[in-house]
N, C-alpha and C positions, 0 to 999 in steps of 0.2 A: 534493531532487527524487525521489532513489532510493527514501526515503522515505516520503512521497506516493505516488506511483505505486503503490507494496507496498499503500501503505495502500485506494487505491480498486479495486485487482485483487481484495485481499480479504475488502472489502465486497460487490464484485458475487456472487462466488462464494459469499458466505455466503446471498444473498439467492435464488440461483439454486438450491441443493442446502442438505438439510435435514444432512444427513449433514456434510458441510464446516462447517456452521453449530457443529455440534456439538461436532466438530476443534479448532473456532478456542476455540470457548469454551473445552474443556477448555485447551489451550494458557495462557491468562490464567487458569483456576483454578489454574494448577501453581505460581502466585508473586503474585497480588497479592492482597491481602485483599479480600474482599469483590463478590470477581468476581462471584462468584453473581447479586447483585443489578443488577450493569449488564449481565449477557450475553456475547454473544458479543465486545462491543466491547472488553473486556479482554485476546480475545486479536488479534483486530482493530489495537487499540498498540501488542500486546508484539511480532506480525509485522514491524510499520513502521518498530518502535523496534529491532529485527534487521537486518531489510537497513539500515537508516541505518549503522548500526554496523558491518555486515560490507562496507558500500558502499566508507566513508573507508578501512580495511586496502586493500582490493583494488587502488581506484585507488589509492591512495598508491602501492602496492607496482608495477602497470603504469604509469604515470605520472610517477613521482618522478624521474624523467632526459630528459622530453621538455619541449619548450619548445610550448607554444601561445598565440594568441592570445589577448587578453580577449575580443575580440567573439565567436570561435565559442563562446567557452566559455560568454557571457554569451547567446547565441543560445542554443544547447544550453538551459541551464540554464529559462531562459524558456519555449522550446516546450514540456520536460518538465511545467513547472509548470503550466503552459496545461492541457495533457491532462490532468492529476490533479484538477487542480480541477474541470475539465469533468466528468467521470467521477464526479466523486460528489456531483454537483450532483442534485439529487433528478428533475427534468425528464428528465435524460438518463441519469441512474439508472435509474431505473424506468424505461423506456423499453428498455433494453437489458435488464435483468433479465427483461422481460413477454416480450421477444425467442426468448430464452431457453428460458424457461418454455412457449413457445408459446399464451397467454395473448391 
């Protein structure tokens, strides 16, 4: 979910600011081959593929002694997904980008 989320925060941003777009890209040219050719969306992965990774450390690390429910967690989990998916759903993409933009 945390994942997701990273992932369509910065998509908007890339699509909002030229500058940011730039950022991400460089970011994905610093390690996968052939970034060049896909753009910014290399480093758009390598972001979401970051917080995924630094997500699992952290909870674990707050979490690893508390007891929760399945349902909130399964609640939780769901709504995140819900908003992530929305969010980079191209309708409410662009839409919130042109927002933005003032567009």
């Amino acid at each position: 979910m945390i994942g997701l989320l990273t992932l369509a925060v910065v998509n908007l941003a890339t699509d909002i600011s030229d500058a940011v777009k730039n950022s991400v890209h460089d970011i994905g040219k610093l390690w996968m081959p052939g970034a060049e050719g896909i753009g910014p969306y290399s480093g758009k992965e390598t972001l979401a593929l970051v917080a995924w990774l630094l997500s699992w450390g952290i909870l674990h690390f707050i979490l690893r002694r508390k007891e929760w429910s399945n349902k909130k967690v399964i609640v939780i989990f769901l709504l995140g997904i819900a908003v992530g998916t929305t969010l980079i759903w191209p309708p409410v993409f662009n839409g919130i980008a042109h927002a933005f933009k003032g567009i």
